[in-house]
MIRODREN-528509 format. One line per field, with one value per residue (C-alpha): x, y, z; residue in one letter; residue number from 1. Coordinates in steps of 0.2 Angstrom, whole numbers. Example, Ala and Ser with C-alpha at 12.3 -4.5 7.8 and 13.67 -1.06 7.14 Angstrom:
<rs>
xx <- 62,68 .
yy <- -22,-5 .
zz <- 39,36 .
r <- A,S .
k <- 1,2 .
</rs>
This chain:
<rs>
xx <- 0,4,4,3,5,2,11,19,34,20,17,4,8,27,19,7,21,32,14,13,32,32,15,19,39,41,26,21,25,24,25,27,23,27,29,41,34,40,32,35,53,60,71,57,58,74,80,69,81,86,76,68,51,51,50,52,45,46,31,14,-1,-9,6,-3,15,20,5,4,23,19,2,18,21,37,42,33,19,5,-3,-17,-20,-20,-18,-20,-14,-5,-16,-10,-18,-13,-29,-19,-10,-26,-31,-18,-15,-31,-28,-15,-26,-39,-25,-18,-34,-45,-39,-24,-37,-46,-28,-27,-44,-42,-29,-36,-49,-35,-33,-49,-50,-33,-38,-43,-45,-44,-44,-47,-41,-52,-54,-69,-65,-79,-93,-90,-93,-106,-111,-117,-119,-108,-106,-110,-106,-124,-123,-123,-104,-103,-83,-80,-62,-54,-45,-60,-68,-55,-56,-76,-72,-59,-70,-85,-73,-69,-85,-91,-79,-84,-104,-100,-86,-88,-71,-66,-68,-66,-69,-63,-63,-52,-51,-34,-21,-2,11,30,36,22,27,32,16,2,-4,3,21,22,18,29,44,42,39,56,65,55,46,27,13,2,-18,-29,-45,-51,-42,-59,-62,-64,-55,-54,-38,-32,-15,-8,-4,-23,-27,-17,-22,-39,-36,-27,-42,-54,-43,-45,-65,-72,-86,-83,-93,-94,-88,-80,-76,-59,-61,-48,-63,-54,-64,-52,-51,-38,-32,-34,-20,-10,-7,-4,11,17,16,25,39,40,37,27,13,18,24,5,3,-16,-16,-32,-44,-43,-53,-68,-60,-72,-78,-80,-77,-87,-86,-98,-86,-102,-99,-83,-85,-98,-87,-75,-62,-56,-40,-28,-21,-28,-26,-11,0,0,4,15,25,23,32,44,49,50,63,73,72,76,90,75,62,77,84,66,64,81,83,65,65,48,43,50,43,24,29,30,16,4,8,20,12,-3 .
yy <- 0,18,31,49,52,71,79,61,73,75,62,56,53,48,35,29,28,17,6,4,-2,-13,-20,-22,-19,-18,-17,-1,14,29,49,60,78,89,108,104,116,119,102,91,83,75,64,54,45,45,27,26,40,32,19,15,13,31,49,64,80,98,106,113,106,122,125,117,115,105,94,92,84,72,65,58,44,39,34,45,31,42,36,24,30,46,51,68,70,88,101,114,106,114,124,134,141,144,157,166,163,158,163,147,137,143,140,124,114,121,129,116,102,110,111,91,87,100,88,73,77,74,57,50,37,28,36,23,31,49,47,65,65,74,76,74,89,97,90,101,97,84,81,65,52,50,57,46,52,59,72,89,98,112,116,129,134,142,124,114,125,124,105,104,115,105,89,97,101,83,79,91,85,65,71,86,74,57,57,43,50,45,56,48,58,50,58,63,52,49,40,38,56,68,85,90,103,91,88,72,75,90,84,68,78,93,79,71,88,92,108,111,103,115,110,121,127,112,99,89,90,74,67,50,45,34,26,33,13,9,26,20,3,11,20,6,-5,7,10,-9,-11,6,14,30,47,38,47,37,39,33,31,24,21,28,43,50,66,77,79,58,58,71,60,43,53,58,38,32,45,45,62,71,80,95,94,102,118,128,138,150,140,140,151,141,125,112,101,83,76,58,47,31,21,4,10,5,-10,-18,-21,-28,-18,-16,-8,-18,-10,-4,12,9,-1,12,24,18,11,31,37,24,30,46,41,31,44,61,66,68,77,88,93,103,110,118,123,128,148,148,133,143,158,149,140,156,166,152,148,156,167,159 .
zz <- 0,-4,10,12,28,33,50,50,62,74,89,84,66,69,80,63,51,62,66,46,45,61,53,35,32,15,9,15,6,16,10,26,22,36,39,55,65,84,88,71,73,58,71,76,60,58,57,41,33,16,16,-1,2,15,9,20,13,23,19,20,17,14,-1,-17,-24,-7,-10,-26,-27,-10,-19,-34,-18,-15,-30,-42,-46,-33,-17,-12,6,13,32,38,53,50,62,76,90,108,115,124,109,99,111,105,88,80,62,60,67,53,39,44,49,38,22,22,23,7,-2,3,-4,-22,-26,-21,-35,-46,-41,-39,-49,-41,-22,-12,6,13,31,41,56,70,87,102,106,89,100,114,132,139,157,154,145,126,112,97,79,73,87,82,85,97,95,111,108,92,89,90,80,68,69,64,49,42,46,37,24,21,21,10,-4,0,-2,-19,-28,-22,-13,-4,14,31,45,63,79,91,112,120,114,124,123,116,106,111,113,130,131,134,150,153,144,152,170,168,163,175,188,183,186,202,194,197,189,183,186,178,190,203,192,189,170,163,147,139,137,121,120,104,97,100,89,77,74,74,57,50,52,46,32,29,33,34,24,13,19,36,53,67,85,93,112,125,137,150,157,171,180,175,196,196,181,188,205,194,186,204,208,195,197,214,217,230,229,236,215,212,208,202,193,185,173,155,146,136,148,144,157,149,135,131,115,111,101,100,80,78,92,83,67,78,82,101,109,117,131,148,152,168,160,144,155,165,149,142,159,155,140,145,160,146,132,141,131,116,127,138,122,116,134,130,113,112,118,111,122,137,134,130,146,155,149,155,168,179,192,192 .
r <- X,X,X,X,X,X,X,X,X,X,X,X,X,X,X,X,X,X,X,X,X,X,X,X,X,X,X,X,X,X,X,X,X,X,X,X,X,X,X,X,X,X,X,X,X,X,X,X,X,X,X,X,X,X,X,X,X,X,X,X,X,X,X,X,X,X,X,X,X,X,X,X,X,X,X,X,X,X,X,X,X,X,X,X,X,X,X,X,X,X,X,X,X,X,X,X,X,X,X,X,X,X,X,X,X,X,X,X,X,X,X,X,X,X,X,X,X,X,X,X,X,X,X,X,X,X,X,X,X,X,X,X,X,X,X,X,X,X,X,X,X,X,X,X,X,X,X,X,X,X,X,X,X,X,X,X,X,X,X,X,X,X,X,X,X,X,X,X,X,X,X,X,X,X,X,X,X,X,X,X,X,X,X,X,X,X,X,X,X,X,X,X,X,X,X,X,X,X,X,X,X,X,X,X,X,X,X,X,X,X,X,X,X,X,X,X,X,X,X,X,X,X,X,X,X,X,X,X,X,X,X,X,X,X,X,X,X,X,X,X,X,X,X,X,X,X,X,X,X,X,X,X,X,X,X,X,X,X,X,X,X,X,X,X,X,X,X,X,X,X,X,X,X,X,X,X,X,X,X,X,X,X,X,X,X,X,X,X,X,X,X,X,X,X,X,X,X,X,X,X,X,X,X,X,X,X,X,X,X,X,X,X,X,X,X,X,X,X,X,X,X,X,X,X,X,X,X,X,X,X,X,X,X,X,X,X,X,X,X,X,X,X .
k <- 1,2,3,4,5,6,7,8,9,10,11,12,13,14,15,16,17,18,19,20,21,22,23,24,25,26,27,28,29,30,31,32,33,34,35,36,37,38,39,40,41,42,43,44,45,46,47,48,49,50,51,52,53,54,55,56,57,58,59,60,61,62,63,64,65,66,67,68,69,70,71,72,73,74,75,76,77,78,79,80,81,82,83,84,85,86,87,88,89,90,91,92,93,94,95,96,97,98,99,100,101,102,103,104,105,106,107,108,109,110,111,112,113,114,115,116,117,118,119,120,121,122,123,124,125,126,127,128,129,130,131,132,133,134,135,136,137,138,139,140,141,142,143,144,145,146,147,148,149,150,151,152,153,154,155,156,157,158,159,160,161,162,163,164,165,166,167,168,169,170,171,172,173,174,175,176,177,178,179,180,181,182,183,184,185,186,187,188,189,190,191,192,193,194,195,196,197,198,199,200,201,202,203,204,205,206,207,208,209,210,211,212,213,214,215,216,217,218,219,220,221,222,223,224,225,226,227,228,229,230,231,232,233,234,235,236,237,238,239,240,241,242,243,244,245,246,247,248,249,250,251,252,253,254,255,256,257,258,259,260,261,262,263,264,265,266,267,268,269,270,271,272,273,274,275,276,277,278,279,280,281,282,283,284,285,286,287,288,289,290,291,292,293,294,295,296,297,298,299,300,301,302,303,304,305,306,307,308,309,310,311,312,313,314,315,316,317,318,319,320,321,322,323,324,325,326,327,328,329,330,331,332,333,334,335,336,337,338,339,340,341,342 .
</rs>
């Protein structure tokens, strides 16, 4: 199979290329298109470097000219399969910053799928890669794919508008669409920004842990492996113009995680720090994933061992996450202006 991968520098997209080569090895020809922003890292991949059946473009998938040359494949013969995974995700930086957010998961979704028109006829999949977050919050209950979206941040917002987008081209052109919508993802070579990441590595260097407001929003946590077989099945067995959830199933308060990571480091407490809540913080997020059940998929990993295997990897690869902290002035100073003084 042919792949283009999109934000495949990305953690969650580094994470799909290297399930697609452990999975298939040779067979599995993989594009990755990526703008290597501050959190794409070309490194991630890099033992693949040089391999014949693995191309590394730097690009933007809102560049038609970036696009048009990662549809040619690897090898110029054009792709069968492609996954975008390229967005700017951090809520945090979207109250800042919105317009990117707008370029990248919107307009660079509809740069994706213009040139996909091109290759309809040899197209077999276009999978868009959402989030729950386009649903908004939920006090009870779970949200299953007909609900109506109620994005509530300027990144979630983003998000629905580059779904609808995809599926506006799978309903007007007949394109070969896939919409999932998967709940927090960790794991191995996520950016040190994210809430669990951030506190594992802060933990390690006995800095604060920032918790926003009383610490009780609720998440779904999905081990990034799980998401990504997910795809990969639904690649394989799902239906064109159809949107599918991606849960973990493991609904946990955010405090809850925070004091897990504290166990698993062995550091105390006292680590905890609150700061002033998020503006627009939603307060649950909940995902029905009986579609995706019924057609027999199912994750395989609980929810402590994951993340104790994530911490793990942080502890053994901190030369790859200390080296961002340090390099990264514009890290620091985001680091700052969130959260110090708070």
């Amino acid at each position: 199979m042919r792949y283009l991968v999109t934000g495949g520098a990305g953690f969650i997209g580094s994470n799909f290329v290297r399930f697609l080569f452990n999975k298939y090895g040779s067979d599995a020809q993989v594009v990755n298109l990526d703008k290597l922003t501050y959190a794409g890292i070309r490194e991630n991949l890099a033992e693949y470097e040089g391999q014949p059946n693995y191309r590394f473009l730097q690009g933007d998938i809102a560049d038609p000219a970036a696009v048009e040359e990662a549809y040619r494949g690897v090898d110029g013969s054009g792709v069968d399969v492609v996954v975008n995974f390229a967005a700017e995700t951090h809520v945090d930086r979207s109250l800042m910053e919105a317009g990117t957010f707008i370029q990248t998961d919107v307009h660079g979704v509809l740069v994706l799928l213009e040139e996909a028109r091109k290759h309809a006829p040899s197209l077999r999949r276009f999978i868009q890669i959402s989030t729950d977050e386009v649903y908004g919050s939920i006090d009870s209950g779970s949200f299953s794919e007909t609900d109506p979206l109620n994005p509530r941040n300027p990144y979630s917002a983003s998000k629905a508008g580059g779904d609808r987008m995809a599926y506006a081209y799978a309903q007007t052109y007949g394109l070969p669409v896939i919409v999932t919508r998967a709940s927090n993802n960790f794991g191995p070579w996520q950016y040190p920004e994210k809430l669990i990441p951030l506190f594992v590595t802060n933990a390690m260097d006995d800095q604060s842990l920032p918790l926003y407001g009383d610490g009780r929003n609720v998440r779904d946590w999905l081990y990034v492996e799980d998401h990504c077989a997910a795809v990969d099945f639904l690649i394989e067995h799902g239906t064109n113009s159809e949107t599918y959830n991606i849960g973990g199933g493991n609904e946990l308060e955010n405090r809850e995680i925070t004091h897990k990571i504290l166990e698993l480091t062995g550091k105390p407490e006292s680590l905890i720090k609150p700061v002033g809540d998020r503006q627009g913080h939603d307060r649950r997020y909940s995902l029905d994933t009986t579609k995706l059940e019924k057609m027999g998929f199912k994750n395989e990993r609980d929810f402590d061992s994951a993340l104790e295997k994530t911490v793990r990897w942080y502890k053994e690869n901190e030369a790859w996450w200390r080296a961002i902290k340090e390099r990264s002035a514009e890290y620091k100073a985001f680091y700052e202006k969130q959260y110090a003084g708070r």
